[in-house]
C-alpha positions as CSV (number, residue, x, y, z in Angstrom):
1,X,119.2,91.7,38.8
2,X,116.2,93.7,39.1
3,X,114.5,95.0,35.7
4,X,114.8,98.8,34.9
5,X,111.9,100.8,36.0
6,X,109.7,101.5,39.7
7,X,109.4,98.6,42.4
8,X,109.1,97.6,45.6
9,X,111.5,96.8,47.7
10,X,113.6,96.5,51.1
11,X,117.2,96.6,52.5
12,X,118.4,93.7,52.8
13,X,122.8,94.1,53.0
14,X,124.5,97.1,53.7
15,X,127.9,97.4,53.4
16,X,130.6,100.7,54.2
17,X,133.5,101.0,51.4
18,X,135.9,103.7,50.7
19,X,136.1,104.8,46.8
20,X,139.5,105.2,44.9
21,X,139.8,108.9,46.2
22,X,139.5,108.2,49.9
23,X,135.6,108.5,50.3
24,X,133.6,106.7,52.5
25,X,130.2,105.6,51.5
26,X,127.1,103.6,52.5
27,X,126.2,100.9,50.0
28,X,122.5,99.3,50.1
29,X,121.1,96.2,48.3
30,X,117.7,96.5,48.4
31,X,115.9,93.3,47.1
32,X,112.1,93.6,45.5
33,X,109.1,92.4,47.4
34,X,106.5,92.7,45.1
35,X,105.9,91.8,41.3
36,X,107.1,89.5,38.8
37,X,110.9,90.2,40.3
38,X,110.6,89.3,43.8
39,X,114.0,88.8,45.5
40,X,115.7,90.4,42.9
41,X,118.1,92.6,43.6
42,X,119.8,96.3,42.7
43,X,122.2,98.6,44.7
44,X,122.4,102.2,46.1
45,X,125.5,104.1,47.3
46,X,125.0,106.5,50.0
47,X,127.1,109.4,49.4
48,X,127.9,111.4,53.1
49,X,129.2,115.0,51.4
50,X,128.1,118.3,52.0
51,X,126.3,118.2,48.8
52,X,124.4,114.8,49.1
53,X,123.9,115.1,52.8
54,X,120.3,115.8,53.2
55,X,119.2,113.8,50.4
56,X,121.1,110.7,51.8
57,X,119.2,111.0,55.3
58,X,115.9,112.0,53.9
59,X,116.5,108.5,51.8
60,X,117.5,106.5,55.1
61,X,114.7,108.1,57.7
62,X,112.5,106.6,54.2
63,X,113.9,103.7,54.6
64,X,113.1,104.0,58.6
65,X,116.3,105.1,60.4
66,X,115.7,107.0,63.6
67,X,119.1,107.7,64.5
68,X,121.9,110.5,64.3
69,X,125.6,108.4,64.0
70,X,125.3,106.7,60.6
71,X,128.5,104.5,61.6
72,X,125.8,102.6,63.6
73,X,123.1,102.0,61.1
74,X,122.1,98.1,60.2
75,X,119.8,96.6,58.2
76,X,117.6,96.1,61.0
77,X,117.7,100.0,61.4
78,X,116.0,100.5,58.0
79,X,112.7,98.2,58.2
80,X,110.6,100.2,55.5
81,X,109.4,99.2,52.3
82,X,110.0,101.8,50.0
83,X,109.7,102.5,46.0
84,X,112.7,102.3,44.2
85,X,113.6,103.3,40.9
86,X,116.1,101.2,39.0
87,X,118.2,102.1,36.2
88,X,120.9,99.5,34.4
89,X,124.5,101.0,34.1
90,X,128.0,99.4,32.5
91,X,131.1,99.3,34.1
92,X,134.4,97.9,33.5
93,X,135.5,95.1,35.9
94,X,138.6,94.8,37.1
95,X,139.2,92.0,34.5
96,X,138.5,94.3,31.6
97,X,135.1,93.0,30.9
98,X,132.3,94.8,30.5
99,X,129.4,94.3,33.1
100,X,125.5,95.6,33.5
101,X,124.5,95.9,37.0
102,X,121.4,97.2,38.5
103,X,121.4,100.5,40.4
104,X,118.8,102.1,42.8
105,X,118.4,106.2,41.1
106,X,115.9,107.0,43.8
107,X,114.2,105.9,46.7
108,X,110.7,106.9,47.7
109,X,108.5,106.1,50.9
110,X,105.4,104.2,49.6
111,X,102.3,106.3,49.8
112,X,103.9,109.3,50.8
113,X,102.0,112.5,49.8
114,X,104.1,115.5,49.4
115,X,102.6,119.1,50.6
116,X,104.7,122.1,49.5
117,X,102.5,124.6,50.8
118,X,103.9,126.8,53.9
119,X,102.8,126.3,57.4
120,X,101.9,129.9,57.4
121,X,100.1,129.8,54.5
122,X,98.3,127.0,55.3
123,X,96.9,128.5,58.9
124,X,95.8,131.6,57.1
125,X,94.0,129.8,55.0
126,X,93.0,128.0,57.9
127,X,92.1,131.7,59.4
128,X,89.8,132.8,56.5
129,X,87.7,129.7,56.4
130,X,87.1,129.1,59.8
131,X,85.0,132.0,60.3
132,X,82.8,130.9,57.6
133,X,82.8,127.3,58.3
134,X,81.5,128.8,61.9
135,X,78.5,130.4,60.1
136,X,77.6,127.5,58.1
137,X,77.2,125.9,61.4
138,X,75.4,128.4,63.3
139,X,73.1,129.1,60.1
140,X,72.2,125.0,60.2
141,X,71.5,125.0,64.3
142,X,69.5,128.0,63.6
143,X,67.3,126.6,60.8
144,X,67.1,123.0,63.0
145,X,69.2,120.9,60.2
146,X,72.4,121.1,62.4
C-alpha cells in the first residue's frame, strides 16, 4: 500500500463496477514508479456524473487517453506517468472489520505548467510589445550591434 503523500506513478488495472445505488464507475490502480515505494500500489474511482465529468476526463487525457467512449478505455489507453496524491482512508469490510486502504485524491500530469491567463489577453499583450520589440531591433541594426 502506497504511503500517504505525492508520487509517481502509472495505471496498471482498471476495473468497471457498479456501486450500491446503481452507479457505474471507473476504478484505477495506479502502482508507484519512483521512490522508496516502487510497485506499490493505491486506487482511484472514476466517477462519470454530470458533476465529476470534466474532472474525470481531464484526469484520464492526463493519464493519456485520446478517445471519446470510455466503455473502451484499457490500461494500454492510459500510458502516462502522472503525480498522484495519496491519502489513507478506513472502511468497514464486509466481515465487520475495519480496514486502511490507499486512495489516489488527485492525479496530476508531471511537469505540467498551468497558464490561466486568457488567449485574448495574452495576444494583446502580445500587441503592445511587439511594436517595441520591433524598435529595439531596428534601433540595434541602425547602431550596427544587430
Amino acid at each position: 500500500m502506497l504511503t500517504e503523500g505525492k508520487h509517481t506513478a502509472r495505471v496498471t488495472d482498471l476495473a468497471w463496477q457498479n456501486s450500491q445505488g446503481g452507479t457505474t464507475y471507473l476504478t484505477l490502480r495506479f502502482t508507484a514508479t519512483q521512490g522508496d515505494c516502487v510497485n506499490e500500489t493505491a486506487t482511484k474511482s472514476m466517477f462519470f456524473s454530470e458533476k465529476a465529468l470534466k474532472r474525470t476526463v481531464e484526469d484520464l487525457r492526463a493519464l493519456g487517453w485520446q478517445g471519446d467512449d470510455p466503455a473502451t478505455i484499457t490500461v494500454e489507453d492510459l500510458p502516462n506517468e502522472v503525480g498522484i496524491e495519496v491519502e489513507h482512508e478506513t472502511f468497514t469490510g464486509r466481515d465487520g472489520e475495519d480496514r486502511l486502504t490507499a486512495r489516489v485524491k488527485w492525479i496530476n500530469a508531471l511537469n505540467a505548467l498551468k497558464g490561466n491567463a486568457e488567449q485574448s489577453a495574452v495576444a494583446a499583450f502580445g500587441a503592445q510589445l511587439k511594436a517595441r520589440i520591433r524598435a529595439l531591433d531596428g534601433a540595434a541594426r541602425a547602431s550596427g550591434t544587430a
